[in-house]
C-alpha positions as CSV (number, residue, x, y, z in Angstrom):
1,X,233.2,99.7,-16.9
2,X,230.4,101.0,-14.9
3,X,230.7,104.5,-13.3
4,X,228.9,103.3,-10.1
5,X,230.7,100.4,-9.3
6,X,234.1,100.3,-7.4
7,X,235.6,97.3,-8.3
8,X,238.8,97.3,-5.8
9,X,237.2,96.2,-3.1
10,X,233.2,94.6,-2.2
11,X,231.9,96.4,0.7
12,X,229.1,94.5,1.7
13,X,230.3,91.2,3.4
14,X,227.4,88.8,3.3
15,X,226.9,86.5,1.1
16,X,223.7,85.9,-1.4
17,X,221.1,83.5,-0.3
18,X,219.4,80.5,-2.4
19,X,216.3,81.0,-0.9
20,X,216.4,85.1,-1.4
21,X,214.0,85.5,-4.4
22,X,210.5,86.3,-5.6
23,X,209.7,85.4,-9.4
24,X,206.8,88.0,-10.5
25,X,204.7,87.2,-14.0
26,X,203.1,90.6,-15.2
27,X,200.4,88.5,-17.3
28,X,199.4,85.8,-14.5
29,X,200.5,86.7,-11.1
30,X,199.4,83.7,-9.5
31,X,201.7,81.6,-11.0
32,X,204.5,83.2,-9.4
33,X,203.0,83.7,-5.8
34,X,203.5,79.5,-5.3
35,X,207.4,79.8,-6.8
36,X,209.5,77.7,-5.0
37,X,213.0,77.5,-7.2
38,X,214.1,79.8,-10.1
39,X,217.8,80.6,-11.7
40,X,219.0,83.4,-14.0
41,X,220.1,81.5,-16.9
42,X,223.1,80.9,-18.4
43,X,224.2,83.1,-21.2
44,X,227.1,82.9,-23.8
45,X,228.8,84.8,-26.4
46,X,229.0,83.2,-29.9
47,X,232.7,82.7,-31.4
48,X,233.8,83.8,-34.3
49,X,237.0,81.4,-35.9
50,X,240.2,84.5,-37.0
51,X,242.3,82.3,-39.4
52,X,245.5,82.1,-38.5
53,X,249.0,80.7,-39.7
54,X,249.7,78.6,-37.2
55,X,246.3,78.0,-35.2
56,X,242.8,79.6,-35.7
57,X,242.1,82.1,-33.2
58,X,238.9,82.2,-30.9
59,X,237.2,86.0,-31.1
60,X,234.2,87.5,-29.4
61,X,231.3,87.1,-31.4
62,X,228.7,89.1,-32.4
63,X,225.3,87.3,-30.8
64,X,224.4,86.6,-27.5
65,X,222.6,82.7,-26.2
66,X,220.2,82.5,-23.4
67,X,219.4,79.3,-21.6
68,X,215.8,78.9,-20.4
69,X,214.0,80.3,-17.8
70,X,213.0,77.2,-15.6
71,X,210.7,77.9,-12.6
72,X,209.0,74.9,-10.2
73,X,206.0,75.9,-8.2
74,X,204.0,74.7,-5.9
75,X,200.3,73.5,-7.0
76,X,197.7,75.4,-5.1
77,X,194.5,72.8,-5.1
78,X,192.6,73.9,-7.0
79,X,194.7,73.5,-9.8
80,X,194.6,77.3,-10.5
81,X,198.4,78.0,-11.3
82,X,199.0,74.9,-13.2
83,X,196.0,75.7,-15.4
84,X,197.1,79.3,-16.1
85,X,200.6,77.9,-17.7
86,X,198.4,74.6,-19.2
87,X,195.9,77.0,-21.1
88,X,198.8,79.4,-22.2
89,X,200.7,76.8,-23.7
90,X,197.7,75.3,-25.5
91,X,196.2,78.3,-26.8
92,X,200.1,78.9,-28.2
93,X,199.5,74.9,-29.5
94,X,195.7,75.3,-30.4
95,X,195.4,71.5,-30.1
96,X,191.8,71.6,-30.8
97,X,190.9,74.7,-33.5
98,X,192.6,77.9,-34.2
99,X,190.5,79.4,-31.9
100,X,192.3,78.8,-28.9
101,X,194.9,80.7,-30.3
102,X,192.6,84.0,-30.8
103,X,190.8,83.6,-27.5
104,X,194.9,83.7,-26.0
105,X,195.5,86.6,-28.5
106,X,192.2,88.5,-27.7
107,X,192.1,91.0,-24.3
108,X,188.7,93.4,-24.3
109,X,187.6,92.9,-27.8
110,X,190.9,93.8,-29.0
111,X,193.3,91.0,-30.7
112,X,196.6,91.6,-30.2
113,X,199.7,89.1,-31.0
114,X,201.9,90.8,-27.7
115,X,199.2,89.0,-25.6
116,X,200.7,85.7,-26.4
117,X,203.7,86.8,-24.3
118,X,204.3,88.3,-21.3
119,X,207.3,90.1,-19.2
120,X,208.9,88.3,-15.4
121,X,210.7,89.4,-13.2
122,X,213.2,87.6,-10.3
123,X,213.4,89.7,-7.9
124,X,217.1,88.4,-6.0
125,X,216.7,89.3,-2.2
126,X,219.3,90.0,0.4
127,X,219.2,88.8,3.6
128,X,216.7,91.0,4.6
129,X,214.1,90.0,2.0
130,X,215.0,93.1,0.5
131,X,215.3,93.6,-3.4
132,X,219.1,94.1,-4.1
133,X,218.3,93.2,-7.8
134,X,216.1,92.0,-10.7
135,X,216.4,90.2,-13.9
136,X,213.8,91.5,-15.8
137,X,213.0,88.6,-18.6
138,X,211.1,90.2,-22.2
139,X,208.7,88.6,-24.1
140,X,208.4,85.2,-22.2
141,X,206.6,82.4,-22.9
142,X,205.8,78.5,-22.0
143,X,207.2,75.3,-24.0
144,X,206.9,73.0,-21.3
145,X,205.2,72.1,-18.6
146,X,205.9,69.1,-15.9
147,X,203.2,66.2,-15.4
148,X,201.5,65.9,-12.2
149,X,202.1,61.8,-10.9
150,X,199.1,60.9,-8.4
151,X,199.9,57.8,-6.7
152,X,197.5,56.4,-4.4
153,X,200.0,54.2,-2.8
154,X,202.4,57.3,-1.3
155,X,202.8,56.7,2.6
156,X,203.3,60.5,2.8
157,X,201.6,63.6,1.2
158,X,204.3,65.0,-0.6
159,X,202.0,68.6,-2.2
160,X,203.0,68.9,-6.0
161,X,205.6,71.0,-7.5
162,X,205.2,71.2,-11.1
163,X,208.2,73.1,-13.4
164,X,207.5,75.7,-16.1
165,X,209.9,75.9,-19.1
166,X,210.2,79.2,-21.1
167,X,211.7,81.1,-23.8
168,X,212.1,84.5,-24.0
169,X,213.6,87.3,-26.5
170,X,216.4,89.0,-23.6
171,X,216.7,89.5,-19.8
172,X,218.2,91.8,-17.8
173,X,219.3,92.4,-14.6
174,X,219.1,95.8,-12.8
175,X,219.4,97.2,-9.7
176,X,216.7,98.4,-7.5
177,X,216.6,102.2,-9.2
178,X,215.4,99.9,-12.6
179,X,218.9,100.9,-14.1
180,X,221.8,98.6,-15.0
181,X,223.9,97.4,-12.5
């Protein structure tokens, strides 16, 4: 049990907001600037089967499942924070030559493999717009991103959203002192 958490009784009273969040990318920060939905992801605990006489019995496992980190964003017009996630994924792919790969690998002369991912952050607001928490996601990166329908015959402008798909290694969430809630 955690040392700084009184579990008799919750002391603040209001309740957690939809719309209270902020989702941060260290690598490209204009991606998350245009965020408009975001959830911390599921997570389960493997099983492990203990024989038994009568009926096998379910036990805590040893390894941990995340689900995926899905984000939907707003596209600015000029395409910039779609293109970010579009040339990430594709130099992961390198559709074209191996080089796209290297040019996503390479920062300052230097090639380094850790440049392929990068670290998030959802920051979870109160209702103050105030960091309460954040899930700090490790070693992220993109396996999917939506399509973008144009459709000339649309009676209203409806702006774009496009959703982000990634995978990552572990996430966290901590409170606003960066230490486990």
């Amino acid at each position: 049990m955690s040392n700084a958490c009184d579990l008799r009784q919750i002391s603040n009273r209001n309740f957690l907001s939809p719309v209270g969040f902020k989702f941060t990318l260290a690598k490209y920060p204009k991606v998350g600037f245009f965020s408009n939905s975001a959830r911390i992801p599921e997570i389960s605990l493997d099983l492990a089967i203990q024989p038994s006489y009568l009926k096998n019995i379910d036990i805590p496992g040893e390894k941990l499942s995340y689900g995926d980190l899905n984000v939907r964003f707003i596209v600015d017009e000029n395409l910039e924070n779609y293109m970010i996630i579009h040339n990430w994924l594709t130099g992961l792919g390198y559709p074209e030559s191996t080089q796209d790969y290297r040019d996503l690998i390479t920062s300052n002369s230097v090639v380094d493999t850790k440049n392929a991912f990068s670290d998030a952050s959802l920051h979870i607001l109160n209702s103050n717009f105030k960091d309460v928490a954040v899930v700090k996601f490790k070693d992220i990166f993109p396996y999917s991103l939506s399509s973008l329908d144009f459709d000339a015959t649309a009676t209203d402008v409806q702006y774009f959203t496009a959703e982000a798909s990634f995978k990552y290694t572990v996430y966290n969430i901590l409170g606003t002192d960066n230490k486990s809630l």
